[in-house]
C-alpha positions as CSV (number, residue, x, y, z in Angstrom):
1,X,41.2,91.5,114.6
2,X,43.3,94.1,116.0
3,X,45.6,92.0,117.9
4,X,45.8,90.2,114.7
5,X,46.7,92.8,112.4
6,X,49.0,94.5,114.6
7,X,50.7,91.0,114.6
8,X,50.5,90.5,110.9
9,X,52.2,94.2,110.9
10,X,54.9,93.5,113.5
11,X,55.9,90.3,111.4
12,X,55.7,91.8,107.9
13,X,58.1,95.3,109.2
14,X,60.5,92.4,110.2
15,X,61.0,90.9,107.1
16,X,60.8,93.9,105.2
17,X,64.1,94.9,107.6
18,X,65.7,92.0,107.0
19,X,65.1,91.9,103.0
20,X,66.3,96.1,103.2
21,X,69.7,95.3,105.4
22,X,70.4,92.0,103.5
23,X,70.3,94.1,100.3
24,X,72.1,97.3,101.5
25,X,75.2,95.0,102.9
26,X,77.2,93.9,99.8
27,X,80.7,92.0,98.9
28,X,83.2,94.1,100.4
29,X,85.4,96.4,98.0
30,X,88.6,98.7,98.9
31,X,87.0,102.0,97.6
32,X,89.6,105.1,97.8
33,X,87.5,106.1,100.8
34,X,88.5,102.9,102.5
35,X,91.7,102.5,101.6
36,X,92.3,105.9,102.6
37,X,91.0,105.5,105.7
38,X,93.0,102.3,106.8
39,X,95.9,104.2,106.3
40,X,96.6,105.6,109.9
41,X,100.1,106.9,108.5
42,X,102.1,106.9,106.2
43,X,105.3,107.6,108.8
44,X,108.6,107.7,108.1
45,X,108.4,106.0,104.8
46,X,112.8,106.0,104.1
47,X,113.5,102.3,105.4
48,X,110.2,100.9,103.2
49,X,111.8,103.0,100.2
50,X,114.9,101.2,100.7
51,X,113.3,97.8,100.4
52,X,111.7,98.6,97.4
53,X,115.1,100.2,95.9
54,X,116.8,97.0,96.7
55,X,113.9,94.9,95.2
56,X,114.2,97.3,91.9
57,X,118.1,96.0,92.0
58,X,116.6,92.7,91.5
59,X,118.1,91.1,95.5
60,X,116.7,89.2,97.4
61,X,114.0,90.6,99.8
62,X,112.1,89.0,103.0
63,X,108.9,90.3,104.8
64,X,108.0,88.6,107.9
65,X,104.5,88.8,109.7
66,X,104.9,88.2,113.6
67,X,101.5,88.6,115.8
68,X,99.4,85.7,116.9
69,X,96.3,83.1,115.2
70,X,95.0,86.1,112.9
71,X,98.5,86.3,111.3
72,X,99.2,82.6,111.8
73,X,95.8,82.0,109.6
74,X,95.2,78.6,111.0
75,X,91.7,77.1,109.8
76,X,90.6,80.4,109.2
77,X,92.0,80.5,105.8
78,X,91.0,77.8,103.7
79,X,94.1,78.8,101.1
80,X,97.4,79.4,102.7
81,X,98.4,81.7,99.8
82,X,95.0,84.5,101.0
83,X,97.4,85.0,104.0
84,X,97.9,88.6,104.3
85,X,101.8,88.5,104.2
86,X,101.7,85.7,101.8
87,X,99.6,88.2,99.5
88,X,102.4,90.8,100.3
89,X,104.9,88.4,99.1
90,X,103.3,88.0,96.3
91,X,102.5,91.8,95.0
92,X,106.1,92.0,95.9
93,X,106.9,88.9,92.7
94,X,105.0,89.9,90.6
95,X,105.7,93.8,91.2
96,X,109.6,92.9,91.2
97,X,109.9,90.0,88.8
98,X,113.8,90.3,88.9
99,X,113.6,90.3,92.2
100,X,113.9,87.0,94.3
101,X,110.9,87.6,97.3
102,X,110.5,85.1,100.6
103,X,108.3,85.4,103.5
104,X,108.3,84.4,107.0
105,X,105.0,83.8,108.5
106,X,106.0,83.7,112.6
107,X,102.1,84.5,113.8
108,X,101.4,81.7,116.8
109,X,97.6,81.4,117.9
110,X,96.7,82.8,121.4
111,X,100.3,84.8,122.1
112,X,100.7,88.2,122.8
113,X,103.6,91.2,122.4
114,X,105.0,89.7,125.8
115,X,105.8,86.3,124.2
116,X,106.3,88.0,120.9
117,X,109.6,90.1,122.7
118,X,110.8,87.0,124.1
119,X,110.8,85.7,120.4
120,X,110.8,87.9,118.1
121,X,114.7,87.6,117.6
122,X,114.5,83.7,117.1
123,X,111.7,83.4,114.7
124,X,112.0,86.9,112.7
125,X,115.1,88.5,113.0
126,X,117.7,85.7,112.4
127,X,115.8,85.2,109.1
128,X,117.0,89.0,108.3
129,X,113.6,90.7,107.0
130,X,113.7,93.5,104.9
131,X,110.1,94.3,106.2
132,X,108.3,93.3,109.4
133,X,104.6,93.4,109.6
134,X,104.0,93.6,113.5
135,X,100.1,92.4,114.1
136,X,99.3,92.1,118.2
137,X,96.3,95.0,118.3
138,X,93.7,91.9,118.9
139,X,95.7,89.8,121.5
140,X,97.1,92.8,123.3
141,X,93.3,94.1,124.0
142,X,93.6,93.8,127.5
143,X,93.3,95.7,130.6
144,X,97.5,95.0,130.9
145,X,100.1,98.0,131.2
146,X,103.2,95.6,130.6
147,X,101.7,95.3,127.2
148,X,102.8,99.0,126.1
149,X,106.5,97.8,127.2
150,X,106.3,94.3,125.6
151,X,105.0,95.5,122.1
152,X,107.9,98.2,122.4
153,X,110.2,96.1,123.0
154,X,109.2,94.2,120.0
155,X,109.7,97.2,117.9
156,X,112.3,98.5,119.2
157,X,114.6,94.9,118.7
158,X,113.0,94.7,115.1
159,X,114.6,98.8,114.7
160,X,117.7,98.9,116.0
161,X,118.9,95.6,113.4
162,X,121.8,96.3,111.4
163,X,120.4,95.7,108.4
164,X,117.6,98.0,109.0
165,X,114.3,96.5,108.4
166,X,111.4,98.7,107.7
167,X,108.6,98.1,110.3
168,X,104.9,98.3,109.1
169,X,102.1,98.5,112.2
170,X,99.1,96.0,111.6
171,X,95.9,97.0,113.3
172,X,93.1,94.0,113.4
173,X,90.1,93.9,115.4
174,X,87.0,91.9,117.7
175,X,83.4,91.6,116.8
176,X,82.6,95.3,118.1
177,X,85.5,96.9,116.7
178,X,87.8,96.8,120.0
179,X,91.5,96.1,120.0
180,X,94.8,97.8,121.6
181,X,95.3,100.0,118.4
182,X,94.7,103.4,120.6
183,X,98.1,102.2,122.9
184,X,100.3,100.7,119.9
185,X,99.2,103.7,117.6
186,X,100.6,106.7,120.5
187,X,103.9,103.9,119.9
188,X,103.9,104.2,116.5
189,X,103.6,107.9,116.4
190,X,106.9,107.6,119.0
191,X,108.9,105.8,116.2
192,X,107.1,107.4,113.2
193,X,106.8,104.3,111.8
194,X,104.1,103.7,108.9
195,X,100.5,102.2,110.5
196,X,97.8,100.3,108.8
197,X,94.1,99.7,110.3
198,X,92.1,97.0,109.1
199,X,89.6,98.3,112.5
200,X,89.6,102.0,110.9
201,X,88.8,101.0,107.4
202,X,86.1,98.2,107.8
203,X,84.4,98.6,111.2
204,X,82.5,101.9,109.8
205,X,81.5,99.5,106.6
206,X,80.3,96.9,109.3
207,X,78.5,99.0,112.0
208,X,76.1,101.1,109.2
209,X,75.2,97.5,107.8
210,X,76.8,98.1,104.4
211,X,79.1,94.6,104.8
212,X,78.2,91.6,106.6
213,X,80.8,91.4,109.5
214,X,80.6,87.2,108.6
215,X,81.6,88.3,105.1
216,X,85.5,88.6,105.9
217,X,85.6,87.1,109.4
218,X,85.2,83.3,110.4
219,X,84.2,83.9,114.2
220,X,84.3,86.8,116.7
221,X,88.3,87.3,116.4
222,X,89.7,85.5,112.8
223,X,89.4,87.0,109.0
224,X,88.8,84.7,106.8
225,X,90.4,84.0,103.5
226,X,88.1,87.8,102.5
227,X,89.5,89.4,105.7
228,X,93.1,88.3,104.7
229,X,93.1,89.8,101.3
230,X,90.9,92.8,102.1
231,X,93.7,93.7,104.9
232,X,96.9,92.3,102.0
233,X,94.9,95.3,99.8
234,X,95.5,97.8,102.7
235,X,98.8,96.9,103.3
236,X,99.9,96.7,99.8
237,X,98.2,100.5,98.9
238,X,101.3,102.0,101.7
239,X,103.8,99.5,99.8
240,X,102.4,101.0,96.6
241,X,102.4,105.0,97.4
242,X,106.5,104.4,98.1
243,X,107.1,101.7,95.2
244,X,108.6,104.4,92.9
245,X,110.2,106.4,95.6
246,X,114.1,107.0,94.9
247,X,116.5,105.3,97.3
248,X,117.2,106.8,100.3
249,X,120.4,108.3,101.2
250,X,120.4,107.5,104.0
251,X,118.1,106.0,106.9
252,X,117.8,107.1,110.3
253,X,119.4,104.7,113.1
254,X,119.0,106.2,115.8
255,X,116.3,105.6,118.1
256,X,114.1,107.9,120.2
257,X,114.6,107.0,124.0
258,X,111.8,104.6,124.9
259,X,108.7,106.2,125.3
260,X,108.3,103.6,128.2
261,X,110.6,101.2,128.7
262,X,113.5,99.6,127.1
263,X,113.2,96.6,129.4
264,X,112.1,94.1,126.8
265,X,115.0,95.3,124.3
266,X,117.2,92.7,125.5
267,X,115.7,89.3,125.6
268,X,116.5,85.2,125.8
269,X,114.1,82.6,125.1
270,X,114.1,78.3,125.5
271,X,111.4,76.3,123.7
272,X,111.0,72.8,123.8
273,X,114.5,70.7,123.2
274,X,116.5,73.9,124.1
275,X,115.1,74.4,127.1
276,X,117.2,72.1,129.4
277,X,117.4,72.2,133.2
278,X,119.9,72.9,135.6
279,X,118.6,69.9,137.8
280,X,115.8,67.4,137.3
281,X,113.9,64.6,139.7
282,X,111.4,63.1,138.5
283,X,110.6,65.2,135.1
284,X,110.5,63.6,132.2
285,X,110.0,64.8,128.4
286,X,107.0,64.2,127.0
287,X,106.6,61.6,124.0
288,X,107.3,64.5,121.5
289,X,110.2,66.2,123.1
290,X,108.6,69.5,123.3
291,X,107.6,69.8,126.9
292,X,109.1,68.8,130.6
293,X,106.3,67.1,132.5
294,X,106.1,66.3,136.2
295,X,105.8,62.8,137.3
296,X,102.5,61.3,138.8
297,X,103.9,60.9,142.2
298,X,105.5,64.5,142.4
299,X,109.2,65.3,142.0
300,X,111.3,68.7,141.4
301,X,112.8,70.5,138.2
302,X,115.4,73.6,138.1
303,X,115.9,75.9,135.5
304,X,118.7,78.8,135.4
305,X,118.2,82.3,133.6
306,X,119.3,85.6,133.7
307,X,117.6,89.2,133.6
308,X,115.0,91.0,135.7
309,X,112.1,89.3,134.8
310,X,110.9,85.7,133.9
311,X,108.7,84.6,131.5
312,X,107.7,80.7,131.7
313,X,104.8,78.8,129.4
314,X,103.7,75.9,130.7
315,X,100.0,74.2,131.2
316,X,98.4,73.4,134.3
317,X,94.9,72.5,135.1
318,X,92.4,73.5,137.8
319,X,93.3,69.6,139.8
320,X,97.0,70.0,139.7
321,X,96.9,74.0,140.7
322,X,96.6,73.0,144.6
323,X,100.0,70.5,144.0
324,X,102.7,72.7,142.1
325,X,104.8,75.8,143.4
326,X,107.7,77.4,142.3
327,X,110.6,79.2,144.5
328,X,112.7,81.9,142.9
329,X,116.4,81.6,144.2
330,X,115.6,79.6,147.0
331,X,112.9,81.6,147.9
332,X,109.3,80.9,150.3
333,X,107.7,78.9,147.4
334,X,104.3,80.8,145.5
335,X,101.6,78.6,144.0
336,X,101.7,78.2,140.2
337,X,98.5,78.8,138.6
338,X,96.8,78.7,135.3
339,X,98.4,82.0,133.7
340,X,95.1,82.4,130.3
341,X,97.1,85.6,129.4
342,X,100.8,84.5,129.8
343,X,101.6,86.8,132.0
344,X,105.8,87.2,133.8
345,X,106.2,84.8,136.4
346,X,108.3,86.9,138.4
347,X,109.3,90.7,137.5
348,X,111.7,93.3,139.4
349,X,114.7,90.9,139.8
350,X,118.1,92.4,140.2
351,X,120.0,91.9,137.1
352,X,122.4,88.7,136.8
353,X,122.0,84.9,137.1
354,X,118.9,83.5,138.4
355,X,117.1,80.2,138.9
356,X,113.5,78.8,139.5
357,X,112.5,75.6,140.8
358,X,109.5,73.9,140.1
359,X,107.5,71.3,142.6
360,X,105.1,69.1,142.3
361,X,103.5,67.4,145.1
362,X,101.6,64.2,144.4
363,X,100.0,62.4,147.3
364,X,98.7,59.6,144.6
365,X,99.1,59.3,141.5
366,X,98.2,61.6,139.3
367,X,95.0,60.7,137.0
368,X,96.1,61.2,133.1
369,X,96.2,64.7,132.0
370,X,96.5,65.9,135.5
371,X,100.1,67.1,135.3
372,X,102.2,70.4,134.8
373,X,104.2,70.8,131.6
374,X,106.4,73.4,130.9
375,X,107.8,74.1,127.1
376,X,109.3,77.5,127.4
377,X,111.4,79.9,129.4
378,X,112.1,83.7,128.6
379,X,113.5,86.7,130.4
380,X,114.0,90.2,129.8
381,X,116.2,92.7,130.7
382,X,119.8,93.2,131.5
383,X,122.5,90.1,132.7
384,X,124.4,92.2,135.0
């Protein structure tokens, strides 16, 4: 009888803590508190009152969004309008109805600040954004130190544009709250640029039980359509504390020296039908022209770049790994191997021209999927 009521005891203080946390954690609001706290800072707040002085004027505006699948949206979002810098947009309309608003949505699922610098002038700055929301604090949480100098150098190219875009710092995070934010926030305190943490004003909600963490997120990494407009409320609370703020007269240009390198300043990047080599046997394009793929029975492809260090996405899988190398400048040739966190391919090259050739060494015929395919090339640094 013991046994059994201890049992019966055990089982009923279960589901009495269930019932109690399911009706402690509620729908998620932006209280002050919050709100408050997601602001990391304000920063220097002169380029973001110049944006809203020119949307008062009733121009055109553009805010872009560059980072990787959180800011992309994906399946995530079920509504592509819940995206957090489509929501921005949007305040922006109906804040500014003389004003005509676009947006640029460049997030790309599983990229990081590395491939961001290498792009970051192609996808964002040729559109000429008046504001740039720069989100890379999940898919920089790794144990890299090029990271610091890649998101930099993503900051600093977005800064030192002539038309002067104001530059907003994004902070997401994981299941347990981690993400890069402690690196990119020392950054941001560099540049004095404004910060906003989605980690700092929902995890503390989350971790006493007060929201479900499955209430704004759709797996361990991705907000959901909740997430998105919970973190557009955060970021639109900064746009609102300057909305009313007089124009400035003037906004600084100059940049602090880099606080660690200004390496990925300068960048050049080839994607898919751009991306043409210097010599070719065997390679052929695949059936959508995106990517160079090696033949079945092995062959040889050259491509030609300049800077100090190479970036290079292609795919590779575990059966081709022991067929394909690569040589830098004629160089003893270095296996190429699956590369999960895109990663430089080579690094420390003296400035100038380079090239890097690319075997692969079928015996037989390769079985179908069993090929390397490259789509991109990048480099950083200076050309002489």
């Amino acid at each position: 009888m013991g046994r059994f009521c201890s049992a019966w005891l055990a089982t009923l203080l279960c589901v009495v803590s269930y019932s109690f946390a399911d009706l402690q954690a509620a729908e998620p609001v932006t209280t002050p508190a919050i709100r408050e706290r997601g602001l990391v800072s304000p920063g220097d707040t002169a380029r973001l009152a110049a944006v809203m002085a020119k949307a008062r004027r009733g121009e055109e505006i553009c805010v872009a969004a560059i980072g990787g699948s959180i800011t992309a949206g994906g399946l995530q979002t079920k509504d592509p309008k819940n995206r957090y810098v489509a929501r921005v947009a949007a305040w922006l309309t109906q804040t500014f109805p003389q004003a005509k608003v676009r947006f640029v949505n460049a997030g790309i699922g599983g990229t990081n600040s590395l491939y961001g610098s290498m792009r970051v002038r192609r996808d964002v700055l040729s559109k000429q954004p008046d504001l740039v929301i720069v989100e890379y604090a999940v898919n920089d949480n790794h144990p890299v130190p090029m990271f610091w100098s890649t998101y930099e150098g993503v900051l600093r190219q977005i800064l030192r544009e002539p038309q002067q875009p104001a530059v907003v710092q994004l902070f997401f995070m994981q299941r347990k709250g981690e993400n890069a934010q402690e690196t990119q926030h020392m950054l941001g305190r560099h540049y004095d640029l404004p910060m906003v943490s989605f980690r700092d004003a929902w995890w503390p909600e989350i971790y006493a039980g007060r929201v479900h963490w499955e209430t704004m997120y759709a797996d361990v990494v991705h907000p959901n359509d909740t997430g998105h407009i919970l973190a557009s409320e955060l970021l639109i609370a900064l746009l609102q504390r300057v909305k009313d703020q007089p124009a400035p007269a003037a906004v600084r240009t100059t940049l602090p020296a880099p606080m660690i390198s200004d390496l990925f300043v300068d960048c050049r990047f080839a994607q898919y039908a751009d991306l043409q080599p210097t010599a070719n046997s065997g390679w052929k394009r695949t059936a959508d022209g995106n990517r160079w793929e090696s033949p079945a029975t092995g062959g040889t492809i050259e491509f030609g770049f300049e800077g100090e260090l190479l970036f290079l996405g292609y795919e590779i899988d575990a059966a081709s790994e022991p067929l394909a190398t690569y040589r830098i400048d004629g160089g003893s040739p270095r296996p190429l191997k699956r590369n999960p966190n895109r990663l430089p391919l080579a690094e420390g090259l003296t400035p100038g021209p380079h090239r890097i050739l690319i075997e692969y060494t079928a015996s037989q015929p390769a079985t179908a999927g069993s090929r390397v395919q490259v789509w991109s090339m990048g480099a950083a640094g200076k050309t002489r």
